[in-house]
MARBA-59657 format. One line per 2 residues: number of its first residue (from 1); their letters; for each residue x, y, z of N, C-alpha, C. Coordinates in steps of 0.02 Angstrom, whole numbers, plus 50000, padded with zeros to 5 digits. Layout:
# residues N
NUM = a = X Y Z X Y Z X Y Z  ... .
# end
This chain:
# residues 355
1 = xx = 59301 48615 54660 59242 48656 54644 59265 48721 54611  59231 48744 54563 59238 48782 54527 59189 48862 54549 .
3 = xx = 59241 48901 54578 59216 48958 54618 59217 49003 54560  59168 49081 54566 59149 49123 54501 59232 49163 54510 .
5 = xx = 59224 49180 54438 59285 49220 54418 59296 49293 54431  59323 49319 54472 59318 49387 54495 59320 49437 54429 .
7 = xx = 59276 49479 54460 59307 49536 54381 59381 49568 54394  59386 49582 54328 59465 49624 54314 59483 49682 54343 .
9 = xx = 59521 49683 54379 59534 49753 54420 59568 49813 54369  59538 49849 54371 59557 49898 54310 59537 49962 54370 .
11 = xx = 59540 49949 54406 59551 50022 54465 59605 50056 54457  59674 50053 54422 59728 50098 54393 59710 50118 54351 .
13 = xx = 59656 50127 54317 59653 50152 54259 59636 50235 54234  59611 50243 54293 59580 50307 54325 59649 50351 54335 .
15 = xx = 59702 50325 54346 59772 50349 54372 59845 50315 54328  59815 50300 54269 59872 50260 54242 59948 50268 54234 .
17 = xx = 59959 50323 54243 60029 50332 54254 60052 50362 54193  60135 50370 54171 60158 50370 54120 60183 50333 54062 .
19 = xx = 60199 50297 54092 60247 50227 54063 60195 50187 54011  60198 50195 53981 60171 50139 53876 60169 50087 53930 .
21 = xx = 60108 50036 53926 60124 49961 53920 60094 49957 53863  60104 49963 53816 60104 49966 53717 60111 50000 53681 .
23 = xx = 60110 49987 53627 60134 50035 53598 60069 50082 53553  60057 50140 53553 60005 50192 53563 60012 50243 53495 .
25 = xx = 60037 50212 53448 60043 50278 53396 59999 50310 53378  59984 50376 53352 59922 50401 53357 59863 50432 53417 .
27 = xx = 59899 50392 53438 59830 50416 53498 59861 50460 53557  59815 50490 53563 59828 50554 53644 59880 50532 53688 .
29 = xx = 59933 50556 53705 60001 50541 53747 59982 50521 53785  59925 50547 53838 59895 50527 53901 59885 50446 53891 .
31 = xx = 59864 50433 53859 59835 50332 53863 59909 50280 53845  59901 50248 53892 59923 50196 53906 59944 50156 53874 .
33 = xx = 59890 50124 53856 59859 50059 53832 59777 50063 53792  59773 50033 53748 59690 50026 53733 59638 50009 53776 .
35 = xx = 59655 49973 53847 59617 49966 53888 59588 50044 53923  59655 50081 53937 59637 50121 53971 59616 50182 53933 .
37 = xx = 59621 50204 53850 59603 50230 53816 59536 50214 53837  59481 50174 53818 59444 50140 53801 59395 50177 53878 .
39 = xx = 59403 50158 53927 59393 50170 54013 59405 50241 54016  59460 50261 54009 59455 50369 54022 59444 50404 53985 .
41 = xx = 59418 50372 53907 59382 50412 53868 59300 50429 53883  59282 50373 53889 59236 50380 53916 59218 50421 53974 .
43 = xx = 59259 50389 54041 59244 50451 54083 59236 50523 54065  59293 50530 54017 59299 50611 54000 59248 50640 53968 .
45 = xx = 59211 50589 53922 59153 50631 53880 59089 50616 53940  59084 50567 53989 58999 50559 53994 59009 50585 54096 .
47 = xx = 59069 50563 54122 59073 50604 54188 59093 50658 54201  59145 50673 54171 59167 50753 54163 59125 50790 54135 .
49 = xx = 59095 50773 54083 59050 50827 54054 59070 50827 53980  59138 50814 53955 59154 50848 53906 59142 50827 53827 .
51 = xx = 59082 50802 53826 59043 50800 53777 59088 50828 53704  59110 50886 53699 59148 50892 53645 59221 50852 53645 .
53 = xx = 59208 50817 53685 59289 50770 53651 59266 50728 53602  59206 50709 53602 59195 50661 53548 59219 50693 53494 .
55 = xx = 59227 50751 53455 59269 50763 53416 59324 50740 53390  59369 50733 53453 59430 50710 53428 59426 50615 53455 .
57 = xx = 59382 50589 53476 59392 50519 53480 59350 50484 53438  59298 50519 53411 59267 50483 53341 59264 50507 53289 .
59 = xx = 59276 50473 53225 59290 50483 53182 59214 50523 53132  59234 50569 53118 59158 50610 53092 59110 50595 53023 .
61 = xx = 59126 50512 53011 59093 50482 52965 59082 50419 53003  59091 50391 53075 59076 50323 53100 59043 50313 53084 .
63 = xx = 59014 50251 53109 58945 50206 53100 58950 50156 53177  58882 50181 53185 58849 50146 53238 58790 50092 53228 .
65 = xx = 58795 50025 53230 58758 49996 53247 58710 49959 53301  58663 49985 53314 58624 49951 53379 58548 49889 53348 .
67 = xx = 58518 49866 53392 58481 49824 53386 58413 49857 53347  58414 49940 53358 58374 49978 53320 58381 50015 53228 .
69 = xx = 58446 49982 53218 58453 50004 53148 58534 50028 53164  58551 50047 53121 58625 50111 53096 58596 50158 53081 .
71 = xx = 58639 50196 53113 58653 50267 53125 58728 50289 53094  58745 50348 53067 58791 50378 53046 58825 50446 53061 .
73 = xx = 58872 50466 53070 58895 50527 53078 58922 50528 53160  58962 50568 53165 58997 50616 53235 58948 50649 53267 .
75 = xx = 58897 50679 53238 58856 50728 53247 58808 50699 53274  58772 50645 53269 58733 50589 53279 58748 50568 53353 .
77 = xx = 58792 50561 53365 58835 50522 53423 58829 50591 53478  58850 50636 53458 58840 50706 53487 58770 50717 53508 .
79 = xx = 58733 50730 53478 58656 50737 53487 58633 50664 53562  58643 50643 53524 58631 50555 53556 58632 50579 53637 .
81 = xx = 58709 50589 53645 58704 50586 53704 58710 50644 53750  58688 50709 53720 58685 50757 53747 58608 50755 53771 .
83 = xx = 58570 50709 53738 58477 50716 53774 58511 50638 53807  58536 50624 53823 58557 50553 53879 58573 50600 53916 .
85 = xx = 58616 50625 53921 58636 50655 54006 58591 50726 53994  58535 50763 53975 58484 50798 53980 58448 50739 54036 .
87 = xx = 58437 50697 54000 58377 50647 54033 58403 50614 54125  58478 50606 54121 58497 50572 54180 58562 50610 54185 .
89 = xx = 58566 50668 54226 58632 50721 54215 58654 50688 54281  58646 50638 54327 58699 50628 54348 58727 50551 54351 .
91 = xx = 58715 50539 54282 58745 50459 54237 58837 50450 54261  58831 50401 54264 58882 50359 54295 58890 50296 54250 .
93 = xx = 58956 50283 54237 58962 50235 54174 59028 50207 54216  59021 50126 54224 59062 50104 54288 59101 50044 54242 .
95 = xx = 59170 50049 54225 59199 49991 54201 59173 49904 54230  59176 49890 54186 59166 49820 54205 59243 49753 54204 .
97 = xx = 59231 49765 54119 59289 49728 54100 59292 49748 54024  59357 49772 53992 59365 49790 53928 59407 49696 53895 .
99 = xx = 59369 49695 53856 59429 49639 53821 59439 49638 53747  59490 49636 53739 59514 49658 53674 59553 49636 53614 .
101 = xx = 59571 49652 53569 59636 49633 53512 59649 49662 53471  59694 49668 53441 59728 49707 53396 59797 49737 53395 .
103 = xx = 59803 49816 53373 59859 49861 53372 59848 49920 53353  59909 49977 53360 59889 50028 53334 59906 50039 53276 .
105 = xx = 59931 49970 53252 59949 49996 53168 59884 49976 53111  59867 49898 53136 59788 49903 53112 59728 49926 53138 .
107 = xx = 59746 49938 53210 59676 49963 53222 59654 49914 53285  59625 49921 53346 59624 49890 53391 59528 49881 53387 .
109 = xx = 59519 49812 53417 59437 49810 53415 59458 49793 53490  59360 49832 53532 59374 49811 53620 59317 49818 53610 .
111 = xx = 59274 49742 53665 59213 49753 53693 59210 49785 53774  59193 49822 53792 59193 49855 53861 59119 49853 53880 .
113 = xx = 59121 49799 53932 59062 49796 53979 59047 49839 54039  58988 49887 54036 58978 49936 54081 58928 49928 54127 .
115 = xx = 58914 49933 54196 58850 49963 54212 58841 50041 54237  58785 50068 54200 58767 50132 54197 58717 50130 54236 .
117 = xx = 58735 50181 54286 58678 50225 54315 58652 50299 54318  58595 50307 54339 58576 50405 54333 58501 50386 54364 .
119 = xx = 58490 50466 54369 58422 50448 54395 58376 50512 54347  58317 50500 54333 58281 50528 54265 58260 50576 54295 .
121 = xx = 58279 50642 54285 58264 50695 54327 58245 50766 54252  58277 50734 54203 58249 50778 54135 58193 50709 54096 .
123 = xx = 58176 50754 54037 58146 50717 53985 58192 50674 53953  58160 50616 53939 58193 50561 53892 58162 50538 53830 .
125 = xx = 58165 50504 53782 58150 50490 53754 58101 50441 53756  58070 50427 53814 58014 50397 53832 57963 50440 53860 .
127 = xx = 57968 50484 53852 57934 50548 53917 57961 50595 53969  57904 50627 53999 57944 50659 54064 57957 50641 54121 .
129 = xx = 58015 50659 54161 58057 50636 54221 58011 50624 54246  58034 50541 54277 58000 50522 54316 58006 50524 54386 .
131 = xx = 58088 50570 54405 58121 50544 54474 58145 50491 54482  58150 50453 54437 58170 50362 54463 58246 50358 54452 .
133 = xx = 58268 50310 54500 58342 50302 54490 58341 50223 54453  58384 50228 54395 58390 50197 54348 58475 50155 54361 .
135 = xx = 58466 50073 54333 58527 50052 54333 58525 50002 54271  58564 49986 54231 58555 49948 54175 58647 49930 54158 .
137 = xx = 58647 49866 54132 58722 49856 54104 58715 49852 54010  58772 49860 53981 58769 49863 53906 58838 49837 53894 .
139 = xx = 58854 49841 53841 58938 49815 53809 58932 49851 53746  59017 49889 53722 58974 49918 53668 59080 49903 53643 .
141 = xx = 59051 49886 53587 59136 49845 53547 59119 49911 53502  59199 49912 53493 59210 49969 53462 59275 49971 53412 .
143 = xx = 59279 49987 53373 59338 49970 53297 59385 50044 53309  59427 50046 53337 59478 50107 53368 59531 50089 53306 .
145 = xx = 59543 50161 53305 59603 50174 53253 59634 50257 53258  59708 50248 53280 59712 50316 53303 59665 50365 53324 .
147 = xx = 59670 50329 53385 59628 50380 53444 59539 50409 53417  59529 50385 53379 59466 50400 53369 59426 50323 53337 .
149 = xx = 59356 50315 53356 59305 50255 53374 59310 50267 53290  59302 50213 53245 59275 50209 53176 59211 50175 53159 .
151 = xx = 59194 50117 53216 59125 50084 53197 59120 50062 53267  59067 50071 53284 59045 50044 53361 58977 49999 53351 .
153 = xx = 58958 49942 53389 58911 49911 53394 58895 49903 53469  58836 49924 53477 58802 49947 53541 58751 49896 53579 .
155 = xx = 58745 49858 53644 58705 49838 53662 58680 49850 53734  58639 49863 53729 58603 49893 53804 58547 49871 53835 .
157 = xx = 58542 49841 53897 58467 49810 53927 58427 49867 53935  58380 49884 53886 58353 49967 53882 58272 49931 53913 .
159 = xx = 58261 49877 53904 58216 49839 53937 58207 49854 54016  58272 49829 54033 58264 49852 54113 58258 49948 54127 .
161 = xx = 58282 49982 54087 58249 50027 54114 58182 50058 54107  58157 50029 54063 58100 50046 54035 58059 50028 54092 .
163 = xx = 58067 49971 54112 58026 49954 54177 58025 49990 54248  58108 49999 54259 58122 50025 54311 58095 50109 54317 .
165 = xx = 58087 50124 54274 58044 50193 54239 57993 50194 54257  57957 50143 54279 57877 50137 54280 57834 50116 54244 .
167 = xx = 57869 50105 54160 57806 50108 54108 57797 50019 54079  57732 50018 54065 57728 49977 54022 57745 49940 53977 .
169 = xx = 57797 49899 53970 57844 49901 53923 57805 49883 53861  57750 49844 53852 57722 49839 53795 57687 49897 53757 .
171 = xx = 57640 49910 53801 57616 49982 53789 57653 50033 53764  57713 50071 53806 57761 50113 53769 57787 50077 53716 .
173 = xx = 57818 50019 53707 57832 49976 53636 57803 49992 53566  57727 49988 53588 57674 49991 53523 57662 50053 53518 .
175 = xx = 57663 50112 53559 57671 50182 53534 57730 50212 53501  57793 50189 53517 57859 50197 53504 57855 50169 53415 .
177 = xx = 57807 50119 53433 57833 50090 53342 57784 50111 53291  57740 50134 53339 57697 50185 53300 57729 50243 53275 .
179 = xx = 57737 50276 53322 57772 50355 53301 57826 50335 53255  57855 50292 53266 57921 50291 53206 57889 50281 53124 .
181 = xx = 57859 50237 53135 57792 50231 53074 57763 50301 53056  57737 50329 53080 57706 50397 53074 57754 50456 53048 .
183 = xx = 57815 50460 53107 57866 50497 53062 57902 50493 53023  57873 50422 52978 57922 50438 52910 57999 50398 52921 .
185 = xx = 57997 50363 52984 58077 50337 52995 58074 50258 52993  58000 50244 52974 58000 50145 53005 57959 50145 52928 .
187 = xx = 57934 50075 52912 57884 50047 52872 57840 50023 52893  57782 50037 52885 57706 49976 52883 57720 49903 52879 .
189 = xx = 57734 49908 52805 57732 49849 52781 57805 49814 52765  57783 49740 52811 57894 49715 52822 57909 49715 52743 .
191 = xx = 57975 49694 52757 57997 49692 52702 58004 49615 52685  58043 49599 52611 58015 49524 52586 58067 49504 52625 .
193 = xx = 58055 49411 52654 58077 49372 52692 58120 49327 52672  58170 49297 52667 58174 49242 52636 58193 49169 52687 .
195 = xx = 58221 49121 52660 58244 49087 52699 58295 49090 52760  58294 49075 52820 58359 49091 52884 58403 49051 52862 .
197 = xx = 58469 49082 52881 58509 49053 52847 58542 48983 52900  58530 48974 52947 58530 48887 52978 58484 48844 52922 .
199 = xx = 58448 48870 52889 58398 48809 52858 58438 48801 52787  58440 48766 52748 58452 48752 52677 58402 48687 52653 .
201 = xx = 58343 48715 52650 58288 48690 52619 58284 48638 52681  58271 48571 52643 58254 48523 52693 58326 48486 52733 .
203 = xx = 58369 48520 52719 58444 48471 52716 58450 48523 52809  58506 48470 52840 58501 48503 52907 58550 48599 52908 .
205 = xx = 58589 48622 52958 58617 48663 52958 58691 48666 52948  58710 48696 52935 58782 48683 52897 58823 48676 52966 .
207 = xx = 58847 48610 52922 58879 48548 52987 58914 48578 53028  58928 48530 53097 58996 48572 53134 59061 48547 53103 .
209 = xx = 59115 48574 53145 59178 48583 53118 59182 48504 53161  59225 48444 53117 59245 48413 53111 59306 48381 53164 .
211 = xx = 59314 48329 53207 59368 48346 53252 59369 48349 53329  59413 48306 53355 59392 48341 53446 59388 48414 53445 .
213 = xx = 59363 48455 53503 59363 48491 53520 59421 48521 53580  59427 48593 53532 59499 48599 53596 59493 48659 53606 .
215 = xx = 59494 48686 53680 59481 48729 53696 59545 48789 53678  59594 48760 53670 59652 48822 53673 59657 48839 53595 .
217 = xx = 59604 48831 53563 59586 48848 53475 59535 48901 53496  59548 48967 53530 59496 49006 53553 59449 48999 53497 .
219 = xx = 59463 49064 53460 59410 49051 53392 59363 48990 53357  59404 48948 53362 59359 48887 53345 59288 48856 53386 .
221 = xx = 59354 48859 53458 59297 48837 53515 59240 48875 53524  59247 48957 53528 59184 48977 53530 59138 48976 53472 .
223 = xx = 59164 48977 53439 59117 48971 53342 59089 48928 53360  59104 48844 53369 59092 48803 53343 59038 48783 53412 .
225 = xx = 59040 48807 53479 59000 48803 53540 58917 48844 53518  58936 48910 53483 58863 48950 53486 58839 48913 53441 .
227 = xx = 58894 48876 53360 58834 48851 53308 58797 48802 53322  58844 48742 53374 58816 48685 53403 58733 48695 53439 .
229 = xx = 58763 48735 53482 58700 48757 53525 58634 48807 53518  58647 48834 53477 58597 48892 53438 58543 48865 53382 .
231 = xx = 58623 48829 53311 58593 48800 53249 58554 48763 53264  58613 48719 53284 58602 48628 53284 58557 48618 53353 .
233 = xx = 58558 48647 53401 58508 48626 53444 58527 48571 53500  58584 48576 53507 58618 48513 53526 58656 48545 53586 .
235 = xx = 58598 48542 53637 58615 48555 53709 58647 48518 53749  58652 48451 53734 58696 48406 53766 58790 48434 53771 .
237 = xx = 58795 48473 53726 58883 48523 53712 58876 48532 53790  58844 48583 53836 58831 48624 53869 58861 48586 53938 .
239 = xx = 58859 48518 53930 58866 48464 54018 58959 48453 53990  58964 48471 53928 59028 48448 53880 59101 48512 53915 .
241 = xx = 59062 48546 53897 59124 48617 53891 59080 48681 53941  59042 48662 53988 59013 48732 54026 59045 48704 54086 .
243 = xx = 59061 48747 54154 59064 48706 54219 59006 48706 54265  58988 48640 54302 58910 48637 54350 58917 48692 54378 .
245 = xx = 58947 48738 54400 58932 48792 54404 58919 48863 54367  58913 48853 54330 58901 48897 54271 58853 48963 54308 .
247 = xx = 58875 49021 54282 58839 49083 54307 58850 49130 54258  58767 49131 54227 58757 49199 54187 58711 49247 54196 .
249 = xx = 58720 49286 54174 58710 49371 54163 58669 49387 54119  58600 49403 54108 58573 49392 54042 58511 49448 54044 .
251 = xx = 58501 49466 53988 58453 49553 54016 58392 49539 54051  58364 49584 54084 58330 49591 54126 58343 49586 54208 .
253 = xx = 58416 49583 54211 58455 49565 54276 58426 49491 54293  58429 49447 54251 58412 49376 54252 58468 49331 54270 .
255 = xx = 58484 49300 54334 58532 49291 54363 58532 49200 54328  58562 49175 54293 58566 49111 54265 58620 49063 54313 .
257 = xx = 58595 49000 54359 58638 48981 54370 58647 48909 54387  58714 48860 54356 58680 48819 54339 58684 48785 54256 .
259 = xx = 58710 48712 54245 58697 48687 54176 58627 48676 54148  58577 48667 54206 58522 48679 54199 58473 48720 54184 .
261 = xx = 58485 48765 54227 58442 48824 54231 58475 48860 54148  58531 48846 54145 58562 48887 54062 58519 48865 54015 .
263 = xx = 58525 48793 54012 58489 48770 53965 58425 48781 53952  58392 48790 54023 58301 48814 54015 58284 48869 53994 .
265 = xx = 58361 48929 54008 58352 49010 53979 58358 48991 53907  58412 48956 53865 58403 48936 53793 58326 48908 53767 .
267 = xx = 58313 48859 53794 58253 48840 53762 58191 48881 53777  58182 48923 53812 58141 48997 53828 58138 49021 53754 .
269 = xx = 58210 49034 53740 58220 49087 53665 58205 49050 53614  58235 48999 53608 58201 48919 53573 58144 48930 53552 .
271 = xx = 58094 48939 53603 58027 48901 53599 57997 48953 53552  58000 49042 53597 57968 49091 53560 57982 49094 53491 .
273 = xx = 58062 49085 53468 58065 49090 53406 58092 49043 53382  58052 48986 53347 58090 48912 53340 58116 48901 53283 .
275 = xx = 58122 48940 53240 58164 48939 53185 58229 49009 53178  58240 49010 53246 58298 49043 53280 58359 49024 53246 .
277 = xx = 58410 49080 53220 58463 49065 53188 58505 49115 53201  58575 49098 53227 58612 49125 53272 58693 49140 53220 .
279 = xx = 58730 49195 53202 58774 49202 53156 58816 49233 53208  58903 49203 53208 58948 49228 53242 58973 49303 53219 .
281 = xx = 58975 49354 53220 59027 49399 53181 59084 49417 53201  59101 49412 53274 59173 49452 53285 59175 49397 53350 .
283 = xx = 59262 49383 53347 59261 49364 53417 59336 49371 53437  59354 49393 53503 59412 49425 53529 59449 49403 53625 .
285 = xx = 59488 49421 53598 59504 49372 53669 59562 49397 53703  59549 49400 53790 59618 49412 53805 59637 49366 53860 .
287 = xx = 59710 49308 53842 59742 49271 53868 59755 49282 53955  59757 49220 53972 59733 49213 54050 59831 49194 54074 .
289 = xx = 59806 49151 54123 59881 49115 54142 59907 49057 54106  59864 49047 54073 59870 48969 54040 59834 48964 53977 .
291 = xx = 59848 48927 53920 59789 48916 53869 59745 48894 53872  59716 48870 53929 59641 48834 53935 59622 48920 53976 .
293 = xx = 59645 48980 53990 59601 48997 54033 59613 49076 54005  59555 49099 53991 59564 49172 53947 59484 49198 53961 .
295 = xx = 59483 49280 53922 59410 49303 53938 59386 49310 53864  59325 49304 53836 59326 49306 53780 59256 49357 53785 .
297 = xx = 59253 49407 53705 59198 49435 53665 59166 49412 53634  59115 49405 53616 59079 49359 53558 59030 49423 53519 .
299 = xx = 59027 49433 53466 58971 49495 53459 58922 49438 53395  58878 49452 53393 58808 49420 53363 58769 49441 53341 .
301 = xx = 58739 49408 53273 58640 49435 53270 58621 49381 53272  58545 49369 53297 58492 49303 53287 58443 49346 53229 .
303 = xx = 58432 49293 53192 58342 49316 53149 58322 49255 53189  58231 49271 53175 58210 49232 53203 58121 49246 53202 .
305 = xx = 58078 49201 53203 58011 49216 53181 57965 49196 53261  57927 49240 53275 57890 49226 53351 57851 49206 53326 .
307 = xx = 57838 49146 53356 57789 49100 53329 57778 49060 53407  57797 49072 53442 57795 49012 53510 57775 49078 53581 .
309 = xx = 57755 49055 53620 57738 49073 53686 57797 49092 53732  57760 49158 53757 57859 49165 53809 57862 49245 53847 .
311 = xx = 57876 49250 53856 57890 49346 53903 57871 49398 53833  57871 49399 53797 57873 49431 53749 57789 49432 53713 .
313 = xx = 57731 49404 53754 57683 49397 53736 57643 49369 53690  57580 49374 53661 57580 49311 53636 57610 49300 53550 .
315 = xx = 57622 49252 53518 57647 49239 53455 57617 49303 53406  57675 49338 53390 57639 49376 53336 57658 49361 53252 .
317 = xx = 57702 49294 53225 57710 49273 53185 57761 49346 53122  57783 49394 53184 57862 49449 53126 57918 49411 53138 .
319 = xx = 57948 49438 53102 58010 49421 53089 58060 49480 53142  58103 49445 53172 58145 49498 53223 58204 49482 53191 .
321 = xx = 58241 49531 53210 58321 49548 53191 58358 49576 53241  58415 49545 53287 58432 49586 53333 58510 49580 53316 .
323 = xx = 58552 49615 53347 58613 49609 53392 58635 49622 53459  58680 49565 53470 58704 49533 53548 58759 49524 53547 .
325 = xx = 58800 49547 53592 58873 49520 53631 58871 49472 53677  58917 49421 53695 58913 49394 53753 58990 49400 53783 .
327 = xx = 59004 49431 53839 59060 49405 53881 59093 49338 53896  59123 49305 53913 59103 49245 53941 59199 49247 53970 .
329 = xx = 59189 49193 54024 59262 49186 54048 59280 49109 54023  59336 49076 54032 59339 49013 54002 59425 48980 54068 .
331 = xx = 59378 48938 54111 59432 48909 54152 59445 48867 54159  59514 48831 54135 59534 48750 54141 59500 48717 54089 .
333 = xx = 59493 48741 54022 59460 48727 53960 59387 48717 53970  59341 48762 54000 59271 48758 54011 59254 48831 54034 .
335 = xx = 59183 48843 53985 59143 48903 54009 59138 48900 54079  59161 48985 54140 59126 48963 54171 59078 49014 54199 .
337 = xx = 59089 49076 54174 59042 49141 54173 59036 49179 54110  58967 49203 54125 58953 49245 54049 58898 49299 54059 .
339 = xx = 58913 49327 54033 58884 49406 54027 58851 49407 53939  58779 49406 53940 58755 49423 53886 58710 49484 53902 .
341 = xx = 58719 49517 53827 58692 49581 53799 58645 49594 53756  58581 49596 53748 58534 49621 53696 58478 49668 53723 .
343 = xx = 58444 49702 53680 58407 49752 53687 58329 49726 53686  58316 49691 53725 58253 49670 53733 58177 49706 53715 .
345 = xx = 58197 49769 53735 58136 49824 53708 58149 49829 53643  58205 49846 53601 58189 49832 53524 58154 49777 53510 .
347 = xx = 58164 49715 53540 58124 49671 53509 58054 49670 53528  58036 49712 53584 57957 49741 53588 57932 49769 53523 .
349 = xx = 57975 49822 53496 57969 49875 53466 57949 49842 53395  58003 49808 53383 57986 49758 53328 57931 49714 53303 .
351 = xx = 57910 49691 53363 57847 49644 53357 57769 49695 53374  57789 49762 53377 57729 49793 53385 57723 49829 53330 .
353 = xx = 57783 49832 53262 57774 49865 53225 57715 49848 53179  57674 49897 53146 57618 49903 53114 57629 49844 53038 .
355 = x = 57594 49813 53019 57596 49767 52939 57624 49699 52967 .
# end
């Protein structure tokens, strides 16, 4: 039987010592390793307080991508989260699991899975304090290059707090996409559509990769698992390469568990948006005891048209655009935990926008 995979103990990290376990050129003497760069930078800007380190750990032309658009600048990032800890000043940002690849000569990429807590005791960007104590998880991959972030991609269950807040999530949704409309920062009217790119006219989706399947081809295996199961639709993979115990993580603190129950959370997303099309962009990995057994990153966008029935209310026939990470662990050549990431209230936001 296939028991869940403990998380990574990264409790030294807080205390890492002196001693390089890599090699660190560029970056602050203090770090370690990119893991622990990655883990006490953070602490330092969002528990300590010290908000002006982002200075020296991001680069003052980055780019941030979230499920709400790109954003640009140091300054941006600064602002950002100086009304975040206004809104929840006593936020708590709790390692999960960093996993990673690279160097410091090209440049290291890490997804770091967090759960954040605070409790809303200022104004937020939803309104005024409500008193509520707030908990939400996110993953946010990040393109490091001497000691400072160069491109980060952000995902956060902003869904669950919206709720845990008190509010309406639809209601605040359709005011939120109002005001952005109003001030000059959104459009009325979408923009032109064209074909998703799983479709090529009437011909099916561009085939899978050719070949048994082998799990110790990290890259391959996961590519060729999301196109199977996303594109192609071909849930039968899932009894192939998942284990009967399968346990995921999925926003809204939606506890998935089960080859079954996985499959019914897929065809959920399926149904609402059935011409759903799922594109790999980054994927990263860090080696276990063996080649069948490692933790892997996956980062993602779906397009996709609501047209079907589902949590998200009824069919409003827009076009959505998101981005998603997924965690996932991989033991004895089979999925057997996973941690997915998307911003569920953008896609409120989206489907309430005006045109």
């Amino acid at each position: 039987m296939i028991t869940d995979v403990p998380h990574t103990d990264i409790s030294h990290l807080m205390n890492p010592g002196p001693e390089k376990r890599q090699p660190m050129a560029g970056f602050d003497a203090d770090y370690v390793d990119i893991v622990d760069y990655i883990v006490r930078c953070t602490h330092k800007i969002w528990e300590e307080g010290g908000i002006g380190r982002i200075y020296s750990h991001y680069q003052h032309n980055m780019i941030i991508h979230t499920a709400d658009g790109t954003t640009y600048g140091r300054d941006k990032v600064i602002a950002d989260s100086t009304k975040t800890m206004s809104a929840f000043p006593d936020v708590r940002l709790f390692a999960d699991d960093v996993i990673w690849s690279g160097n410091d000569r090209e440049g290291f990429h890490s997804s770091h899975r967090i759960q954040w807590t605070g409790t809303n005791t200022g104004y937020s960007v939803y309104g005024p304090p409500t008193g509520r104590r707030v908990t939400r998880y996110g993953i946010a991959h990040c393109f490091v290059k001497a000691n400072r972030v160069v491109e980060e991609w952000i995902c956060r269950d902003e869904l669950a707090v919206v709720r845990q807040l008190g509010f309406d999530a639809h209601d605040l949704a359709r005011r939120m996409a109002l005001k952005t409309v109003e001030s000059g920062q959104g459009i009325a009217a979408p923009a032109a559509r064209g074909e998703l790119d799983r479709r090529r006219g009437q011909n099916p989706p561009e085939p899978v990769a050719a070949g048994p399947v082998d799990p110790t081809d990290v890259e391959n295996f996961v590519r060729r698992t999301f196109h199977e199961i996303w594109n192609w639709r071909l849930l039968h993979v899932i009894n192939e390469r998942f284990a009967p115990h399968y346990l995921a993580w999925t926003p809204g603190y939606r506890k998935v568990y089960g080859r079954g129950d996985y499959k019914a959370w897929i065809l959920s997303l399926l149904a609402m948006f059935s011409d759903l099309a799922l594109q790999v962009d980054h994927v990263c990995w860090v080696p276990g005891p063996s080649p069948l057994d490692y933790r892997v990153a996956t980062r993602w966008f779906i397009q996709g048209t609501h047209d079907g029935p589902g949590w998200y209310g009824e069919p409003t026939g827009k076009r959505i655009f998101l981005l998603g990470i997924t965690h996932q662990h991989v033991q004895n050549g089979q999925f057997v935990q996973e941690w997915s990431c998307f911003d569920e209230f953008a896609v409120l936001k989206q489907l309430a926008m005006p045109g």
